[in-house]
GUTORDO-631428 format. One record per residue: x, y, z of N, C-alpha, C in turn; residue number from 1. Coordinates in nm, 3 decimals. Layout:
+---------+---------+---------+---------+---------+---------+---------+---------+---------+-----+
:      nx :      ny :      nz :     cax :     cay :     caz :      cx :      cy :      cz :   i :
+---------+---------+---------+---------+---------+---------+---------+---------+---------+-----+
:       X :       Y :       Z :       X :       Y :       Z :       X :       Y :       Z : NUM :
...
+---------+---------+---------+---------+---------+---------+---------+---------+---------+-----+
//
This chain:
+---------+---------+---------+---------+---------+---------+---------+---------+---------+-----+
:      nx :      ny :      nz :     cax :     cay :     caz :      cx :      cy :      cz :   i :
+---------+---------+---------+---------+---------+---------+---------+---------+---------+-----+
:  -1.694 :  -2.818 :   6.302 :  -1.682 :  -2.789 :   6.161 :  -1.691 :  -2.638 :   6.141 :   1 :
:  -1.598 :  -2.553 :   6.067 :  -1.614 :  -2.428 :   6.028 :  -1.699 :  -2.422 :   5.889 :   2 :
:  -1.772 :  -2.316 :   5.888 :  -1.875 :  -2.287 :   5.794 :  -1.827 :  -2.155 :   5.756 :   3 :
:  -1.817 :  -2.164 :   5.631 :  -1.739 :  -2.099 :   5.547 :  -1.863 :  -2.014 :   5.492 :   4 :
:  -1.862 :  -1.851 :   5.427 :  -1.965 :  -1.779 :   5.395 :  -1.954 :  -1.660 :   5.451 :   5 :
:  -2.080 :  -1.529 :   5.416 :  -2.106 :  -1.450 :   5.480 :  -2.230 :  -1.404 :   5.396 :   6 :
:  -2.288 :  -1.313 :   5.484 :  -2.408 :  -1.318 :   5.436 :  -2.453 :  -1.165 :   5.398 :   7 :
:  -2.571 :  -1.073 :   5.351 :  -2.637 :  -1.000 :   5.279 :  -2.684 :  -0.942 :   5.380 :   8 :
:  -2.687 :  -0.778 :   5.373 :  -2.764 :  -0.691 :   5.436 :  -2.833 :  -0.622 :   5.338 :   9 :
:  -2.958 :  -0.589 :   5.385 :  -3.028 :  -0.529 :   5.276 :  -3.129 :  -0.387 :   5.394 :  10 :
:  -3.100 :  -0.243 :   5.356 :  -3.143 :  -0.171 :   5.425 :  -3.247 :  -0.134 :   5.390 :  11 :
:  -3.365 :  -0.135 :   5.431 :  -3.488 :  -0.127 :   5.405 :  -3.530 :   0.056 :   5.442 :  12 :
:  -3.514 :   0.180 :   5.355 :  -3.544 :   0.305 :   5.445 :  -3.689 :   0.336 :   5.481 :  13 :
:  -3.679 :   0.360 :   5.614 :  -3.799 :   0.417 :   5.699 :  -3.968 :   0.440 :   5.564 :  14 :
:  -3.861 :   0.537 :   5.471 :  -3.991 :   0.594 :   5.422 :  -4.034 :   0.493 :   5.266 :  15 :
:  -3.944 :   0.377 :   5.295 :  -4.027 :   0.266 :   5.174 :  -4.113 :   0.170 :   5.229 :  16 :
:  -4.239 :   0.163 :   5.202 :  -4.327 :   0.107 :   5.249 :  -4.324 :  -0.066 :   5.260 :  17 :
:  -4.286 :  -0.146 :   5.339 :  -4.230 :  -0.278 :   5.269 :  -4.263 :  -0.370 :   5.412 :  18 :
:  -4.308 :  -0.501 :   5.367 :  -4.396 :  -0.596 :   5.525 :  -4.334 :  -0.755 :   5.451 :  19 :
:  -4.314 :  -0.813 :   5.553 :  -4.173 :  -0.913 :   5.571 :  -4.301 :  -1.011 :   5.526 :  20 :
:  -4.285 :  -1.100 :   5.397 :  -4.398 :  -1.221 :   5.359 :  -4.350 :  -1.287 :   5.436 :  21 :
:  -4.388 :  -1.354 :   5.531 :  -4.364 :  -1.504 :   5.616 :  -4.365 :  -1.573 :   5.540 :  22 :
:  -4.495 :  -1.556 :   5.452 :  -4.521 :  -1.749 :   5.354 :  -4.454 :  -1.731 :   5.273 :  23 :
:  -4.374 :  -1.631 :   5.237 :  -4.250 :  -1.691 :   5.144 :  -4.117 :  -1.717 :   5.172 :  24 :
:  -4.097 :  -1.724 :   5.339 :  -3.939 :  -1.719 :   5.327 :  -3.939 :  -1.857 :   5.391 :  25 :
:  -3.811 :  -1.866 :   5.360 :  -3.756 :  -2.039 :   5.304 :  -3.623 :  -2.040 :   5.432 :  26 :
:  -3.629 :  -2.103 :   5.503 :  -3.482 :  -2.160 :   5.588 :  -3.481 :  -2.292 :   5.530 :  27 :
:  -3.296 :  -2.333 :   5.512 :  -3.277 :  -2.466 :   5.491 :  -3.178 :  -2.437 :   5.586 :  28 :
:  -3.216 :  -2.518 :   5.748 :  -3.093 :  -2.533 :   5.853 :  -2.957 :  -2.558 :   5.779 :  29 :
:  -2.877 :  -2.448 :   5.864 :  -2.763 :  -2.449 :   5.797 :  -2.675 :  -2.444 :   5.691 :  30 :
:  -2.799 :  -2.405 :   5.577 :  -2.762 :  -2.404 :   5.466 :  -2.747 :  -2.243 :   5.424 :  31 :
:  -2.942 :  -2.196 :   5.410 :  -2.946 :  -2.042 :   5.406 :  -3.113 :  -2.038 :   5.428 :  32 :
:  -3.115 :  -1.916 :   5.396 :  -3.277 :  -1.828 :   5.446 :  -3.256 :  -1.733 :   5.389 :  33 :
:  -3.401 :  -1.740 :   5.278 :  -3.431 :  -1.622 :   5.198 :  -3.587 :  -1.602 :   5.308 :  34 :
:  -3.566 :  -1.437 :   5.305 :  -3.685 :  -1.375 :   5.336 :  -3.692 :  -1.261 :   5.255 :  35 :
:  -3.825 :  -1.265 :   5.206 :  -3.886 :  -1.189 :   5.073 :  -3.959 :  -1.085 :   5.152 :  36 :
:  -3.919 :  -0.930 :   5.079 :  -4.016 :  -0.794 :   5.162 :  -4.052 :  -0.745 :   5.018 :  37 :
+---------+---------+---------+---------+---------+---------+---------+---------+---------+-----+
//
């Protein structure tokens, strides 16, 4: 099956202070994954 989509880059710079919440990011296999900084 082809899976149709593309997805979000988001550049985080060196000098913004920012730490990846684990307990908020969400995978739904194959669907998507939000991860919150």
């Amino acid at each position: 099956r082809i899976k149709k989509g593309g997805g979000v880059a988001i550049y985080a710079d060196i000098d913004l202070r920012c730490t990846v919440l684990r307990r908020m990011k969400v995978t739904v296999e194959n669907i998507y994954e939000c991860l919150t900084l």
